[in-house]
N, C-alpha and C positions, 0 to 999 in steps of 0.2 A: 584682511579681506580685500583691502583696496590695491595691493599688490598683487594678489592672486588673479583677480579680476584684469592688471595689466598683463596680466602673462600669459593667460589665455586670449586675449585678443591678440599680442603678440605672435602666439601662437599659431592662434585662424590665418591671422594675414599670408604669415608665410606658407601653410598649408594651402589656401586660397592662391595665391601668386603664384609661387613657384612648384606646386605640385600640381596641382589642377590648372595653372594657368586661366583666372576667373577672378572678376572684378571683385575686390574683396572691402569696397566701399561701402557698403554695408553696415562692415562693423565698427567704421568711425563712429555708426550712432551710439551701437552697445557700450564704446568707449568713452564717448561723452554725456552719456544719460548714465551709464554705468557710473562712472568715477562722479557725475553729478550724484547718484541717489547716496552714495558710498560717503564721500566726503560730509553731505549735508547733514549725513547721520551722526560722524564724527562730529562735525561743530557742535552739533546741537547735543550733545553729549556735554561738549567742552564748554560752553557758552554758557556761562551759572545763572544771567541774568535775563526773568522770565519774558521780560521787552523782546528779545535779544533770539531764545527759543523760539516764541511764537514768530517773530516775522521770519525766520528758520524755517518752521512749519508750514505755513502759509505758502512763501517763496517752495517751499518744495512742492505743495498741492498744486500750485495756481502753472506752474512748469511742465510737471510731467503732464499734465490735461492739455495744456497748449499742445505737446508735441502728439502726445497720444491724437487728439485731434487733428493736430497738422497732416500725420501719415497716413488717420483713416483718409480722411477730407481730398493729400495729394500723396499717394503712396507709390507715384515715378522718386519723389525726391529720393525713397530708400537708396536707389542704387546712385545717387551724388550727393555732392559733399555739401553741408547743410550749414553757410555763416550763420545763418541765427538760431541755429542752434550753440553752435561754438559760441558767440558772442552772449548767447542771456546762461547758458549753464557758466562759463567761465566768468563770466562776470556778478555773477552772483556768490560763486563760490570766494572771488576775491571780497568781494563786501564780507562774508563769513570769515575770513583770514584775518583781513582790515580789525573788523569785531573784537575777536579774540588778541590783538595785537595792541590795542587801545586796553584788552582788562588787562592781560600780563602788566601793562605800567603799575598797576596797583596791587596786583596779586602774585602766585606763584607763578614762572616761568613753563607751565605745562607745555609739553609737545613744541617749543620752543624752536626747535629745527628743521622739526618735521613742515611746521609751520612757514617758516622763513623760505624754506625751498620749496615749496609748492607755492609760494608766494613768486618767489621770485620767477618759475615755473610756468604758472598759472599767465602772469603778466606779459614774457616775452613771448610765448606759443601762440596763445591769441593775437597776440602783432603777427607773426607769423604765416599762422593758418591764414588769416586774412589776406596777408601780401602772397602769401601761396597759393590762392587762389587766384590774384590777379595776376601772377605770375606762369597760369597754368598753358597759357599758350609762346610761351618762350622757349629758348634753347632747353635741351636736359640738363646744360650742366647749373645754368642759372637755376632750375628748380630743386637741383640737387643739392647747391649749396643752403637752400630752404630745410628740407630735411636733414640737413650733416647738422644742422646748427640745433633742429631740434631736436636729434640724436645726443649731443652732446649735452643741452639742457634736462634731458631727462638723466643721464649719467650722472651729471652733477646733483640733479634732486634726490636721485637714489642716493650720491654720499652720503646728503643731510640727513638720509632715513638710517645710515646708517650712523654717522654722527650720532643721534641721538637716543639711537639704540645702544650705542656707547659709554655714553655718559649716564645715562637713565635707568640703564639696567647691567649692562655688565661689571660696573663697579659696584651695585649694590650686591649683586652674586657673588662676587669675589668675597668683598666684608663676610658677608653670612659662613 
C-alpha cells in the first residue's frame, strides 16, 4: 500500500509539472500525511507492546486533527511546502521505527530492512526538506543537489524494500 501510494504521487507530480505545467505542491501533503497514516498503520501492526500501540494511536488521532485543523483554519498553506508538517509526521514515524528497533533486540527481527531504510530515510530527508527549504532562494543547482540527494536516498530505501523482500520471502517460495 505504502508503495503504491509513493507512485501515485510520483506520478501526479510529473503529470502536474511537466504536462499541465502547475504547482504540484500540493501533493507534498498527500505524501506526507499519506506515508504518515500508512506507516503508522504498519507500526502499529508491528508494535506487540500495548504501551507502544496506544501512544501509536493517539500520536495518529492527535496529528491528523492538527493538520486537518491547520488547513481548514489556513488553507493558502495547501499550495506551500509545510516544515511542520514534515517535521511532527516524520518525526513521529522515527519514534515508531526507534520502537520497533529497541523490541527486535529481544524478539524476532520483523521487517528488519524495511525498517532500517526508512529509518535511515526517514532521518536524512527531514534534514533535507528543511535545509531545502532554506535553501529555496538560492542558485538551481545548489537546490538541485537537495533533491539528487534525496532521489538517491529514496533508491537506496527502495533496495532495503527490496532486500527484504528477498530474504523474507523469496527464499521461503523457493523451499516450498
Amino acid at each position: 500500500m505504502y508503495l503504491l501510494m509513493l507512485c501515485a504521487v510520483q506520478m501526479g507530480a510529473v503529470i502536474y509539472t511537466y504536462f499541465l505545467k502547475q504547482n504540484n505542491l500540493f501533493l507534498s501533503h498527500v505524501y506526507f500525511l499519506g506515508q504518515f497514516l500508512i506507516l503508522s498503520f504498519f507500526y502499529l501492526q508491528l508494535l506487540k507492546n500495548k504501551k507502544q500501540q496506544l501512544f501509536v494511536k493517539i500520536m495518529l488521532a492527535i496529528t491528523l486533527l492538527i493538520f486537518f485543523i491547520q488547513y481548514i483554519v489556513q488553507p493558502d498553506l495547501i499550495d506551500k511546502f509545510n516544515l511542520f508538517e514534515i517535521l511532527i509526521t516524520n518525526s513521529l514515524l522515527i519514534v515508531y521505527m526507534l520502537m520497533h528497533s529497541y523490541n527486535m533486540l529481544e524478539s524476532k527481527r520483523e521487517f528488519y530492512f524495511v525498517n532500517l531504510g526508512l529509518l535511515i530515510y526517514l532521518l536524512s530527508s527531514t534534514i533535507l526538506f528543511i535545509f531545502g527549504n532554506l535553501t529555496a532562494n538560492l542558485s538551481k543547482d545548489v537546490k538541485m543537489i537537495t533533491w539528487t540527494l534525496n532521489a538517491a536516498l529514496t533508491v537506496m530505501y527502495q533496495l532495503f524494500f527490496l532486500y527484504e523482500w528477498k530474504v523474507s520471502y523469496v527464499k521461503k517460495t523457493l523451499k516450498n
